[in-house]
PDB file as gemmi writes it, atoms N, CA and C in Angstrom:
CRYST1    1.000    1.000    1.000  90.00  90.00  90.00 P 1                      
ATOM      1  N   UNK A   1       0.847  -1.163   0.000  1.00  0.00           N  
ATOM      2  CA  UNK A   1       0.000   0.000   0.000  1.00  0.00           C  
ATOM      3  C   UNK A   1       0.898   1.233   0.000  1.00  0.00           C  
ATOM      4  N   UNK A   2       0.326   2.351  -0.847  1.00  0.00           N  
ATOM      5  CA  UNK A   2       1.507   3.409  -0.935  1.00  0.00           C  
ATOM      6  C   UNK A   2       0.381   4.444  -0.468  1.00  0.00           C  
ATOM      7  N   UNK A   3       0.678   5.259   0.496  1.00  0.00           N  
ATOM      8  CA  UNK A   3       0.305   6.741   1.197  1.00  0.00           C  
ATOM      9  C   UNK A   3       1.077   7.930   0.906  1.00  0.00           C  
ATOM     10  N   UNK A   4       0.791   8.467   0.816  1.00  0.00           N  
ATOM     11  CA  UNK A   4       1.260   9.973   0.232  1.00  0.00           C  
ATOM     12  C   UNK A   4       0.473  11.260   0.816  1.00  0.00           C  
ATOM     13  N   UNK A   5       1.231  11.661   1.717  1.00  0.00           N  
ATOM     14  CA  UNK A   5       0.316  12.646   2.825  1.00  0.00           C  
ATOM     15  C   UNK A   5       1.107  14.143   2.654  1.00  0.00           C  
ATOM     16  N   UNK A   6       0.803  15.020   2.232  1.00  0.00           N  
ATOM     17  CA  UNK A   6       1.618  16.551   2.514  1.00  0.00           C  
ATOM     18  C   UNK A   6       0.520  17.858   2.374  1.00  0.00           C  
ATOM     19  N   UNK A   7       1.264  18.347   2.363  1.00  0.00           N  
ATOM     20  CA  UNK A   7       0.284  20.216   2.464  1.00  0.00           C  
ATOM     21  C   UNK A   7       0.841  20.299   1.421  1.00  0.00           C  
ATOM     22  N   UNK A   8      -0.159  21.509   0.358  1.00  0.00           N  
ATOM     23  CA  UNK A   8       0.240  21.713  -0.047  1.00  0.00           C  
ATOM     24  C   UNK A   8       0.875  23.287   0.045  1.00  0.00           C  
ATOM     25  N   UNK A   9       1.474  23.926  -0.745  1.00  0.00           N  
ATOM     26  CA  UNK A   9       2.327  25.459  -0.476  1.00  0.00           C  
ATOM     27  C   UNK A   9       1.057  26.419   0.307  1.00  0.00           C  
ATOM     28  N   UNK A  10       0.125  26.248  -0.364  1.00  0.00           N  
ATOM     29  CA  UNK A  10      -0.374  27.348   0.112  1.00  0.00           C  
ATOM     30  C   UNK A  10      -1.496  27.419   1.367  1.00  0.00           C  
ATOM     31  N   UNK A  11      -1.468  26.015   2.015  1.00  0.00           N  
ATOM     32  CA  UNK A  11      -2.310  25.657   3.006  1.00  0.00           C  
ATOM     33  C   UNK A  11      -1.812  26.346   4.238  1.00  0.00           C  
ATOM     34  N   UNK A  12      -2.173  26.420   4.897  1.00  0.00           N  
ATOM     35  CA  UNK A  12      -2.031  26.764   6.392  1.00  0.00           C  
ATOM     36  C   UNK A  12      -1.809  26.125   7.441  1.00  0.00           C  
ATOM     37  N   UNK A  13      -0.561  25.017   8.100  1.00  0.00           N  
ATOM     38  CA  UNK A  13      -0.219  24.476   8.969  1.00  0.00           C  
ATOM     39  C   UNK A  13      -1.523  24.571   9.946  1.00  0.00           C  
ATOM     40  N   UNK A  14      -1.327  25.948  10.411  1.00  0.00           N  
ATOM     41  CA  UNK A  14      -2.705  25.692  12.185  1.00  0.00           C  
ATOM     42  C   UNK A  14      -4.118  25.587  11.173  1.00  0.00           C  
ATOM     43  N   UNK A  15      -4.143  25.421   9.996  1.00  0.00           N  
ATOM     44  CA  UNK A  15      -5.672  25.350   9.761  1.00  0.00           C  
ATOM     45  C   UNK A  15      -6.548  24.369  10.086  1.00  0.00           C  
ATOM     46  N   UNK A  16      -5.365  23.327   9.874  1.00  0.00           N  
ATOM     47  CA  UNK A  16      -5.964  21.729  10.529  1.00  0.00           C  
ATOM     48  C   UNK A  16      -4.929  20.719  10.247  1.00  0.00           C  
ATOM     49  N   UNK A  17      -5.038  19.767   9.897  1.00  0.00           N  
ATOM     50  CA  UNK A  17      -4.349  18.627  10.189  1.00  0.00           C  
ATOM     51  C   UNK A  17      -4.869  17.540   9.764  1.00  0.00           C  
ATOM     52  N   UNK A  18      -4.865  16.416  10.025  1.00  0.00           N  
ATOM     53  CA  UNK A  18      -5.396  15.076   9.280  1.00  0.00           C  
ATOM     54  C   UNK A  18      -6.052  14.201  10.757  1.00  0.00           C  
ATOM     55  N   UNK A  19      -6.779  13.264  10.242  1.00  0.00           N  
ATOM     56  CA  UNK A  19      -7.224  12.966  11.666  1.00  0.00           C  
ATOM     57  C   UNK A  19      -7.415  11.598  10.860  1.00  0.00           C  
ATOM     58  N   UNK A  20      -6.272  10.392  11.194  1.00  0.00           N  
ATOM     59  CA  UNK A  20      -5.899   9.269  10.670  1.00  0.00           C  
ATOM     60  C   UNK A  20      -6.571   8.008  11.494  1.00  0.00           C  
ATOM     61  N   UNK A  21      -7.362   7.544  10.930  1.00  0.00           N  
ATOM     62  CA  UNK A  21      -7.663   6.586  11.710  1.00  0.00           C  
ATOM     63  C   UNK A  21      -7.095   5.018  11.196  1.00  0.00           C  
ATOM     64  N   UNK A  22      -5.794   4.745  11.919  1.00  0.00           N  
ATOM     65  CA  UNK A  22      -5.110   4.232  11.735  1.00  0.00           C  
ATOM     66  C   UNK A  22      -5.483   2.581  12.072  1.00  0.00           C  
ATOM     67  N   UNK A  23      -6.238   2.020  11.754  1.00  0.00           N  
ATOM     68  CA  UNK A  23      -6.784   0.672  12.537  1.00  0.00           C  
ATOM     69  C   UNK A  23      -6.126  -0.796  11.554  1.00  0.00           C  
ATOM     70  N   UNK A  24      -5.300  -0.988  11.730  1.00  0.00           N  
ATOM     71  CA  UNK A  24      -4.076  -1.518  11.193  1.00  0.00           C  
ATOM     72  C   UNK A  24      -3.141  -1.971  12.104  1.00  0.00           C  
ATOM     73  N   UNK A  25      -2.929  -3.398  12.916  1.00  0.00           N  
ATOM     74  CA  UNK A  25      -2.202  -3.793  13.322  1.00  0.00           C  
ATOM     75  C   UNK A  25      -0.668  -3.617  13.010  1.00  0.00           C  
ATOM     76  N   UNK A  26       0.022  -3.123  14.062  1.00  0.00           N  
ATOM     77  CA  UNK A  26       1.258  -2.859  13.940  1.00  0.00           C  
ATOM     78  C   UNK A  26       2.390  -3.964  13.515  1.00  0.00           C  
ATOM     79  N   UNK A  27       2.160  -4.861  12.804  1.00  0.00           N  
ATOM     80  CA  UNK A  27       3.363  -5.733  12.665  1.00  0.00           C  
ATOM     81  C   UNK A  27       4.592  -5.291  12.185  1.00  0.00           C  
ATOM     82  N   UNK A  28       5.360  -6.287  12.192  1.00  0.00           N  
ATOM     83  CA  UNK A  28       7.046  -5.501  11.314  1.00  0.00           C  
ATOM     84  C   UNK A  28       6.598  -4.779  10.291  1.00  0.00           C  
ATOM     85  N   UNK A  29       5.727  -5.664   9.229  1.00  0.00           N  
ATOM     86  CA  UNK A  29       6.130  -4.687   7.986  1.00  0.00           C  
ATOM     87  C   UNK A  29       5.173  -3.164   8.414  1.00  0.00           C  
ATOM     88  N   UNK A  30       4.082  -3.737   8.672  1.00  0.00           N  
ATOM     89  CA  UNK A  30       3.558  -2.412   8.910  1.00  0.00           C  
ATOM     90  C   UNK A  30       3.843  -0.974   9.541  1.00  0.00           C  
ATOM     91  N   UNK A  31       4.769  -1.680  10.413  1.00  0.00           N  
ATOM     92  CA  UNK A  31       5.357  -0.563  10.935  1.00  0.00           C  
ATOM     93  C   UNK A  31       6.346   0.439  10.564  1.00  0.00           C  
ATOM     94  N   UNK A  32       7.107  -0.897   9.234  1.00  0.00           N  
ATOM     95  CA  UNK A  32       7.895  -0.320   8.530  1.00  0.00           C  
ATOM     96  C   UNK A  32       7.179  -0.029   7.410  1.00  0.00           C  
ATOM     97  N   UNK A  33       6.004   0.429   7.048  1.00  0.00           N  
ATOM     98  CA  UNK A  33       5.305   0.991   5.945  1.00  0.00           C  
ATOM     99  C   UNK A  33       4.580   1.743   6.489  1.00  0.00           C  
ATOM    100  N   UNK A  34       2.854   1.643   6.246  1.00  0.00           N  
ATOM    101  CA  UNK A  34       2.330   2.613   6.149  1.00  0.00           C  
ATOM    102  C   UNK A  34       2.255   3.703   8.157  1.00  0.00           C  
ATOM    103  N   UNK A  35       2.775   2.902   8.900  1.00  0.00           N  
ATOM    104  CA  UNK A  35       2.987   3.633  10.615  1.00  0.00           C  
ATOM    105  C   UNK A  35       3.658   4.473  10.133  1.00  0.00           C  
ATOM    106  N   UNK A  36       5.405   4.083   9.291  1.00  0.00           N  
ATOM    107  CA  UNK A  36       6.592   4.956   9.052  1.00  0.00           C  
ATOM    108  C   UNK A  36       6.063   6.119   8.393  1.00  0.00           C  
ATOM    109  N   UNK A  37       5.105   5.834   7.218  1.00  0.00           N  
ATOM    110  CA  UNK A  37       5.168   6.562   6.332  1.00  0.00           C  
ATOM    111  C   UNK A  37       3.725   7.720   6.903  1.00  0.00           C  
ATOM    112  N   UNK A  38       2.982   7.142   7.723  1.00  0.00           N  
ATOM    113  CA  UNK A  38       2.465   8.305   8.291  1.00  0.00           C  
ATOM    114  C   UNK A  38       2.965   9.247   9.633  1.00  0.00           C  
ATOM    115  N   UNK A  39       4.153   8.718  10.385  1.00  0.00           N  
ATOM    116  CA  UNK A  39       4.745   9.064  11.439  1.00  0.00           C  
ATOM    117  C   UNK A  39       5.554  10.106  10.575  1.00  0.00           C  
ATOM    118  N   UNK A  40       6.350  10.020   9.096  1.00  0.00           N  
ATOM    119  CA  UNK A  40       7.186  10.855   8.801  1.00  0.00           C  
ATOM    120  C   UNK A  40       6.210  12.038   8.243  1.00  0.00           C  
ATOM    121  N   UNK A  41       5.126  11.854   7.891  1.00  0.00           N  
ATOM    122  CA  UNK A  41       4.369  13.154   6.809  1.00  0.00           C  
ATOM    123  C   UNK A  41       3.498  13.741   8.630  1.00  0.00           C  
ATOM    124  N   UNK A  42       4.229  13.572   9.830  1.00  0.00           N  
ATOM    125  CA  UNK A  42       4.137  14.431  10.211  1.00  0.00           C  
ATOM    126  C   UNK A  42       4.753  15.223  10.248  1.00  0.00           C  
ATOM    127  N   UNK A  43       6.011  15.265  10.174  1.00  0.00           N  
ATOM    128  CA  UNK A  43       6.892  16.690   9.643  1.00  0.00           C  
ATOM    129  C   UNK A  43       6.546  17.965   8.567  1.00  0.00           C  
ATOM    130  N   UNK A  44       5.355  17.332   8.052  1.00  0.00           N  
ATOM    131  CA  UNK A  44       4.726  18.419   6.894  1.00  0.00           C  
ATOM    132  C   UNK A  44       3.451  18.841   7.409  1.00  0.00           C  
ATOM    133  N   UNK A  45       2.847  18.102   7.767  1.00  0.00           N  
ATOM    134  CA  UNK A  45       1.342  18.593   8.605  1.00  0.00           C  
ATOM    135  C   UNK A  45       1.081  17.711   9.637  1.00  0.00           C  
ATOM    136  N   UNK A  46      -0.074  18.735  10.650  1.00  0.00           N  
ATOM    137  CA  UNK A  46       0.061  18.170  11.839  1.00  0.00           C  
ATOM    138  C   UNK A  46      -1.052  16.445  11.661  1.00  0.00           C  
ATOM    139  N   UNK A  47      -0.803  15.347  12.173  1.00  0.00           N  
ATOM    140  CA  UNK A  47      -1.767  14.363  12.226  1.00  0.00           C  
ATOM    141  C   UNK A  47      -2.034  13.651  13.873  1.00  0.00           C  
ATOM    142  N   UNK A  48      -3.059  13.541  13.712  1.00  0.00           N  
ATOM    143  CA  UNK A  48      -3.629  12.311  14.906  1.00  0.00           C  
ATOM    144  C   UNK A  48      -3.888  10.918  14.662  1.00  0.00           C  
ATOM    145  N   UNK A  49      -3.637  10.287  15.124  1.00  0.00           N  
ATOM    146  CA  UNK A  49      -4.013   9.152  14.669  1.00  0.00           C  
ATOM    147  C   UNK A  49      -4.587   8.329  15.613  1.00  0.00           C  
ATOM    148  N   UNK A  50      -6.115   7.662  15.445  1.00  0.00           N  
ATOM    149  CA  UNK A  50      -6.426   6.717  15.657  1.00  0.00           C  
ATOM    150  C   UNK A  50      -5.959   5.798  16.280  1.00  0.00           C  
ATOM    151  N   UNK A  51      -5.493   5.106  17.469  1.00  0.00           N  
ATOM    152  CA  UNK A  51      -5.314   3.967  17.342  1.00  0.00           C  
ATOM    153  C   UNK A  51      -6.708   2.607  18.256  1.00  0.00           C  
ATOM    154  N   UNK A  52      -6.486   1.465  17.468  1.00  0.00           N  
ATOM    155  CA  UNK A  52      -7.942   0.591  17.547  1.00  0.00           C  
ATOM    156  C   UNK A  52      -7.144  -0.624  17.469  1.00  0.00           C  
ATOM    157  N   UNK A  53      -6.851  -0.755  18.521  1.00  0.00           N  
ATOM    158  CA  UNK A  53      -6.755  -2.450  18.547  1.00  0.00           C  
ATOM    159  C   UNK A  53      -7.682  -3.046  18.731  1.00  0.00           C  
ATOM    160  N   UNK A  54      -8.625  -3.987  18.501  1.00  0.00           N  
ATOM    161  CA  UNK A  54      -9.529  -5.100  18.109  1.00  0.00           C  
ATOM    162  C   UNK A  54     -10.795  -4.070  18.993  1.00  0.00           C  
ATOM    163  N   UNK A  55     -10.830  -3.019  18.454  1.00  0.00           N  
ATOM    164  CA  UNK A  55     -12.057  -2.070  18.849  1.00  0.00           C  
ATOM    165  C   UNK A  55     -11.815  -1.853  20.008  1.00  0.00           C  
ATOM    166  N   UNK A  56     -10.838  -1.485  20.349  1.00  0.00           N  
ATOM    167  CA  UNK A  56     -10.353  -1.131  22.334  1.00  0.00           C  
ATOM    168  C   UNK A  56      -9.677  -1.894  22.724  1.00  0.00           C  
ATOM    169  N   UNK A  57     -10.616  -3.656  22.771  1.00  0.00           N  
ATOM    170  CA  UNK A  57     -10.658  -4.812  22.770  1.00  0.00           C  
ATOM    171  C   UNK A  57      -9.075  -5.370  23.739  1.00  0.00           C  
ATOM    172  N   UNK A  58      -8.101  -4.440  23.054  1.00  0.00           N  
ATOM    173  CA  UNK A  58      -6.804  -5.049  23.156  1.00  0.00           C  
ATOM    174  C   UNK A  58      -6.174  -3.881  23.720  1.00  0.00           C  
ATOM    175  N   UNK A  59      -6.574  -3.018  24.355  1.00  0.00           N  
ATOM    176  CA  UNK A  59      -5.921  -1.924  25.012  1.00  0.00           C  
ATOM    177  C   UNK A  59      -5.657  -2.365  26.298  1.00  0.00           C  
ATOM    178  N   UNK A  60      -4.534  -3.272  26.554  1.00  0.00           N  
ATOM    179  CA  UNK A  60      -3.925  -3.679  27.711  1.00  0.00           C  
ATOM    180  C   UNK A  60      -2.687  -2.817  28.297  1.00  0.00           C  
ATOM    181  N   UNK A  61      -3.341  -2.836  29.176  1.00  0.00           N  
ATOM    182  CA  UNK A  61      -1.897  -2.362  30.425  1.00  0.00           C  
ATOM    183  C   UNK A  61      -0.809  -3.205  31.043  1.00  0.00           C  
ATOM    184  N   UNK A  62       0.455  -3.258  30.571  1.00  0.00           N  
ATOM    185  CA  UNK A  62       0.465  -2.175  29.480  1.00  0.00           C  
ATOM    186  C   UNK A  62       0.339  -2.957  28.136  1.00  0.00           C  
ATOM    187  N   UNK A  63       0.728  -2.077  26.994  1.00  0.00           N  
ATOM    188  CA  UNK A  63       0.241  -2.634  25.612  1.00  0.00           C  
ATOM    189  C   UNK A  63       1.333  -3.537  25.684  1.00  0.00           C  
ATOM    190  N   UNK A  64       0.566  -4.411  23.999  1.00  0.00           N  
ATOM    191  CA  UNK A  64       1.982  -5.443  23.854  1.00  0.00           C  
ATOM    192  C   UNK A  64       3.148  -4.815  22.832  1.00  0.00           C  
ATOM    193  N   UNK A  65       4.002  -5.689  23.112  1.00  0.00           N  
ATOM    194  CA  UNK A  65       5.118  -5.240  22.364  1.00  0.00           C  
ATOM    195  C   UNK A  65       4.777  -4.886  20.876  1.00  0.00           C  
ATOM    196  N   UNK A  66       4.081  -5.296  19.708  1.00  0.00           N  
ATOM    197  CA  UNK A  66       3.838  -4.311  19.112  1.00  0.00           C  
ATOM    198  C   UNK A  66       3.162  -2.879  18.457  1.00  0.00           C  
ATOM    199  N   UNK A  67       2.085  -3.020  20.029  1.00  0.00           N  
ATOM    200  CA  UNK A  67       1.385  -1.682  20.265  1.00  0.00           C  
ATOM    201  C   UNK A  67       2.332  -0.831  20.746  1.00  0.00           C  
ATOM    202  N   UNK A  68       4.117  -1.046  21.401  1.00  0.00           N  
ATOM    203  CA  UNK A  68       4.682  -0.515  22.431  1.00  0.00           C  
ATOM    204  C   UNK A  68       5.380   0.330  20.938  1.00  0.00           C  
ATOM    205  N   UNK A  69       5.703  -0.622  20.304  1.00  0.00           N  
ATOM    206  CA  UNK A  69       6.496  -0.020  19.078  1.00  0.00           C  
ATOM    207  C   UNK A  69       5.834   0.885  17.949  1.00  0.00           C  
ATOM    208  N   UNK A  70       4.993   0.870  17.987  1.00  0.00           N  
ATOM    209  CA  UNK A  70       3.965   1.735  17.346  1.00  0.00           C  
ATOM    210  C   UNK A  70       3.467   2.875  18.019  1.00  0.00           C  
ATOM    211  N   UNK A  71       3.481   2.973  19.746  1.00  0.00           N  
ATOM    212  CA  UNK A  71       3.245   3.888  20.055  1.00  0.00           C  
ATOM    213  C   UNK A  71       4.345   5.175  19.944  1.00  0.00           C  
ATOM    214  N   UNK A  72       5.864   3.934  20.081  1.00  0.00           N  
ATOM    215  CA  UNK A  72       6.919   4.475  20.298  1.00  0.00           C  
ATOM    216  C   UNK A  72       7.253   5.699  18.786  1.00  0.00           C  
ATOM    217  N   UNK A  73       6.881   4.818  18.017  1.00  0.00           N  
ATOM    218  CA  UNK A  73       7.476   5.690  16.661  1.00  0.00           C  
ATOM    219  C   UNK A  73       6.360   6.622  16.345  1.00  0.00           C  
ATOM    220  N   UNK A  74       5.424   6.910  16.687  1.00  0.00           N  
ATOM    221  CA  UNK A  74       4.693   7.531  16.600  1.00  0.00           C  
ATOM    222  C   UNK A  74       4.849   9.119  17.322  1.00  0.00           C  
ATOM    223  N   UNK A  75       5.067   8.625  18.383  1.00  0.00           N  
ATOM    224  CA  UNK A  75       5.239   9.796  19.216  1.00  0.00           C  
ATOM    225  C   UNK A  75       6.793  10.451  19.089  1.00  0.00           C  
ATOM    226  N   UNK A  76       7.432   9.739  18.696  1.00  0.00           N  
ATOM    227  CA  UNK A  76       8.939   9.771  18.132  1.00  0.00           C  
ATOM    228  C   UNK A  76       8.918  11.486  17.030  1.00  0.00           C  
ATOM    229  N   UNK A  77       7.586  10.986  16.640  1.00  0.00           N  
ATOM    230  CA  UNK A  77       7.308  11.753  15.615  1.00  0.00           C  
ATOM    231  C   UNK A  77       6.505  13.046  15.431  1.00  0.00           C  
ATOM    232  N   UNK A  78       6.195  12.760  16.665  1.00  0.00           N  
ATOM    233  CA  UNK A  78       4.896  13.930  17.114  1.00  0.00           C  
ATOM    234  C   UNK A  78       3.975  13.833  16.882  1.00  0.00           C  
ATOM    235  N   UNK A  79       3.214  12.283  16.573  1.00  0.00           N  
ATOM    236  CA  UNK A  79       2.567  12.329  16.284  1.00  0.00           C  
ATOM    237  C   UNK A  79       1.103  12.377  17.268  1.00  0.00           C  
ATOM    238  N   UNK A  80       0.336  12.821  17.221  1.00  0.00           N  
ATOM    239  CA  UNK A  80      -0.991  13.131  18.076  1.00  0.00           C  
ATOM    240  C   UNK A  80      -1.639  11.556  18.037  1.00  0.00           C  
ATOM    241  N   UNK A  81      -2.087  10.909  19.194  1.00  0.00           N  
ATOM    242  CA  UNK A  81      -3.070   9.699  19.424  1.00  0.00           C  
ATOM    243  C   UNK A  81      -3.996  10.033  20.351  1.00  0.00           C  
ATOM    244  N   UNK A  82      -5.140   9.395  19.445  1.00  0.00           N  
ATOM    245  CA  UNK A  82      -6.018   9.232  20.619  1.00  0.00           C  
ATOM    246  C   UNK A  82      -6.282   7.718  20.543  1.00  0.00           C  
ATOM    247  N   UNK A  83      -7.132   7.248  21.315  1.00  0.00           N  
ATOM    248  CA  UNK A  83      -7.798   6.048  21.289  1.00  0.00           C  
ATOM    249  C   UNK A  83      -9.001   5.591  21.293  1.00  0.00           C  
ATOM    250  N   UNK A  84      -9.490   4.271  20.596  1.00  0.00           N  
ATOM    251  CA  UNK A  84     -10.646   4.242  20.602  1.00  0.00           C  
ATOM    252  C   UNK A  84     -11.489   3.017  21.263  1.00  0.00           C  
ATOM    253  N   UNK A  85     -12.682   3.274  21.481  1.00  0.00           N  
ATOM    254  CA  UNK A  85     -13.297   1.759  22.310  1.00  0.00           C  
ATOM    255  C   UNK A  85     -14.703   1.623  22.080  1.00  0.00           C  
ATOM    256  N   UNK A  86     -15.376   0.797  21.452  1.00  0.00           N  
ATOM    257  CA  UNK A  86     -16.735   0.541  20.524  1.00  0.00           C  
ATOM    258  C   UNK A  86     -17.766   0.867  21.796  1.00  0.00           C  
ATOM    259  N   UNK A  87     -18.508   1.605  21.266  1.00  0.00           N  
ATOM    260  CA  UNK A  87     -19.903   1.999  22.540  1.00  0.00           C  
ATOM    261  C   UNK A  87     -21.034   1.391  22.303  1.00  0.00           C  
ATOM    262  N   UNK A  88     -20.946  -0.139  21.080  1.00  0.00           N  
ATOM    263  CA  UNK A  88     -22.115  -0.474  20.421  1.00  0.00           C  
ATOM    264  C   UNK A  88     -22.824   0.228  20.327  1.00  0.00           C  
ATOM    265  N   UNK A  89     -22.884   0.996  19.446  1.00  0.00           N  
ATOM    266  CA  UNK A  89     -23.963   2.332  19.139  1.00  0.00           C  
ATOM    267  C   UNK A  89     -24.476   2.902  20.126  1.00  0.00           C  
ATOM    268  N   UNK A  90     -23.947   3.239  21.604  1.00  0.00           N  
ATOM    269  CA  UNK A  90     -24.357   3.987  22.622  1.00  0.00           C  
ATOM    270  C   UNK A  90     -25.213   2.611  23.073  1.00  0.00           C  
ATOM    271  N   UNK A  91     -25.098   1.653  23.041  1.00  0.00           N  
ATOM    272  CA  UNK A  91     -26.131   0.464  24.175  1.00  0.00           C  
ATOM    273  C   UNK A  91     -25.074   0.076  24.946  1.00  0.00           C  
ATOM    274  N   UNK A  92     -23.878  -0.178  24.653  1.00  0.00           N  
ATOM    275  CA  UNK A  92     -22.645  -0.921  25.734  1.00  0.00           C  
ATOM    276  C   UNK A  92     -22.758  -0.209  26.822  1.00  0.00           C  
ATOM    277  N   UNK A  93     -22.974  -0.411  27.925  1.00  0.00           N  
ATOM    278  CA  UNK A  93     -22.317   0.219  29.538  1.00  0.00           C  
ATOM    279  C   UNK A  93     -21.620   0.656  29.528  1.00  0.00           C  
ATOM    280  N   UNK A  94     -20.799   1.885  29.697  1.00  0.00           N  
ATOM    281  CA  UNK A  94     -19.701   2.695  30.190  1.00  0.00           C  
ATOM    282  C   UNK A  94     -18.902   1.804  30.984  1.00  0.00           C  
ATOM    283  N   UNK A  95     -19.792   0.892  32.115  1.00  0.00           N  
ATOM    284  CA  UNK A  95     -18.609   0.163  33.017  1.00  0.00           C  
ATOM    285  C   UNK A  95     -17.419  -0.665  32.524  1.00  0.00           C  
ATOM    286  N   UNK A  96     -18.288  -1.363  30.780  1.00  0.00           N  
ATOM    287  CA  UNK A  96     -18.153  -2.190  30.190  1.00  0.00           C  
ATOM    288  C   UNK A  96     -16.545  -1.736  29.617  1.00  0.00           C  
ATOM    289  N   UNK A  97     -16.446  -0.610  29.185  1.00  0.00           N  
ATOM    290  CA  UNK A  97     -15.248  -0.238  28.779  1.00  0.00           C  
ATOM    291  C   UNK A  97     -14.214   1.269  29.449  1.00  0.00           C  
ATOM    292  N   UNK A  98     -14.598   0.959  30.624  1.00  0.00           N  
ATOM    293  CA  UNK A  98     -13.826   1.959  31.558  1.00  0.00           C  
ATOM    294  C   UNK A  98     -12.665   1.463  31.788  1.00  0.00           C  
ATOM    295  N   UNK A  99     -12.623   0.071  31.737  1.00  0.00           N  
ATOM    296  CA  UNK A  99     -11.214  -0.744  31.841  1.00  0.00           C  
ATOM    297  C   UNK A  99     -10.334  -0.260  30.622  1.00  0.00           C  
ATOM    298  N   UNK A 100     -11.031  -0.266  29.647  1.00  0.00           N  
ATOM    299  CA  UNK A 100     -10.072  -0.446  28.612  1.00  0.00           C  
ATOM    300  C   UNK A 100      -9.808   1.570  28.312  1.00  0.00           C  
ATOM    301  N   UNK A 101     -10.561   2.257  28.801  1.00  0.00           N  
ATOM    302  CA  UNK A 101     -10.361   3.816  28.621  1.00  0.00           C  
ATOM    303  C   UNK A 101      -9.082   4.511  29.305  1.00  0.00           C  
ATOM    304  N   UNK A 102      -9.037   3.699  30.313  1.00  0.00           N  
ATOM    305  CA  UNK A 102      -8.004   3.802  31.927  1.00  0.00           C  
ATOM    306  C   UNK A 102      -6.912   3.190  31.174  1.00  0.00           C  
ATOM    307  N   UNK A 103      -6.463   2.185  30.416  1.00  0.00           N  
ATOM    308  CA  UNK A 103      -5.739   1.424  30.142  1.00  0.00           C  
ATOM    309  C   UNK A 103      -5.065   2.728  29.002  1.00  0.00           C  
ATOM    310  N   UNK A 104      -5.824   3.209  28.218  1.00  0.00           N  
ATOM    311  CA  UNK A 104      -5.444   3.638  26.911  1.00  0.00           C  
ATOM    312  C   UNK A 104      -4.507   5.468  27.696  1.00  0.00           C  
ATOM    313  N   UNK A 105      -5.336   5.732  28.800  1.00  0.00           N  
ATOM    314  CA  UNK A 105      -4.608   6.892  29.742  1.00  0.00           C  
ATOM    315  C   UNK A 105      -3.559   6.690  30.458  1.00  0.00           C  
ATOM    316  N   UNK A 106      -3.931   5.370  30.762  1.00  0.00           N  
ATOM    317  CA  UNK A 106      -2.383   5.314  31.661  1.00  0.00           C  
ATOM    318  C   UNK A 106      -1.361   4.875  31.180  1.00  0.00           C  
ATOM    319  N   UNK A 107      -1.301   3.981  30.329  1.00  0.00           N  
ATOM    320  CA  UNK A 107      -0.114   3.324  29.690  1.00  0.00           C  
ATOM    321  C   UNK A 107       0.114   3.562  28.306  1.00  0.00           C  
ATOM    322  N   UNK A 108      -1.020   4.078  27.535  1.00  0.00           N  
ATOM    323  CA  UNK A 108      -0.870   4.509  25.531  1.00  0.00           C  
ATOM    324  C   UNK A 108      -0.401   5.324  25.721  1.00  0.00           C  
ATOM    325  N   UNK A 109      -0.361   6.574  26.578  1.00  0.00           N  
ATOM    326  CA  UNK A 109      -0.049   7.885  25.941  1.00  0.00           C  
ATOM    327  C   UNK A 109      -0.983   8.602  25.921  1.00  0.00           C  
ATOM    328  N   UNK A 110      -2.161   8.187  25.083  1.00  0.00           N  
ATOM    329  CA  UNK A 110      -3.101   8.797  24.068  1.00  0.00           C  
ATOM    330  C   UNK A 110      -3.328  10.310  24.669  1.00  0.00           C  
ATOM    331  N   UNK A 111      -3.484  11.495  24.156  1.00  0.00           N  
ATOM    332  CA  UNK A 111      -4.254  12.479  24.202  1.00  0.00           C  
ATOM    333  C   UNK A 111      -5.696  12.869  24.138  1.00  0.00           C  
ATOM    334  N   UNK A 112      -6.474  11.459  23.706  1.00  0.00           N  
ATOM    335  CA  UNK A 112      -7.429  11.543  24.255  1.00  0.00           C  
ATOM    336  C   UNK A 112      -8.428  10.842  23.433  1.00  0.00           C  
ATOM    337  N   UNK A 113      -9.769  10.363  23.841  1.00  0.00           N  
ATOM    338  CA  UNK A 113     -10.828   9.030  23.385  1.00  0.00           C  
ATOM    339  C   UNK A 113     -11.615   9.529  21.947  1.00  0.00           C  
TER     340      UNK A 113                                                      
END                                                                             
């Protein structure tokens, strides 16, 4: 898969940014593709990215080693995360995924749900 992310000349850096929803398991290659290649086109505009392991599902404290490496190069990069966790269309319980919200604050990083 080839990504290709930039501003162009006459855009405006603070105008906005990209808001990546990155739901793509981090494996080797991936990480060495499309993670790399969106961790580096943050140097041209600002991005957030998504991250969704198996819909929250897998937002363990702490993450596994290749959520650790994905968080790592990411932020390496500046890149902005938030995280995400399925609300079954607003019917799931809040209790249901407070575990996994706490998990994504205390140990992802994330900037926010």
């Amino acid at each position: 898969m080839r990504v290709h992310i930039s501003k162009s000349d006459d855009e405006e850096t603070a105008a906005g940014g990209i808001v990546y929803p990155l739901y793509v398991y981090p494996t080797a290659a991936n990480l060495a593709g499309i993670y790399t290649t969106v961790a580096n086109s943050a140097a041209t505009v600002p991005i957030t990215v998504i991250l969704n392991p198996a819909n929250g599902d897998e937002a363990s404290c702490p993450p596994n080693a290749d959520w650790a490496a994905a968080i790592a190069l990411l932020a390496a990069h500046k890149v902005t995360t938030i995280g995400y966790v399925h609300s079954s269309y607003g019917s799931r319980p809040l209790a249901e995924y407070t575990k996994e919200i706490q998990a994504y604050t205390s140990c992802w990083g994330v900037s926010g749900m």
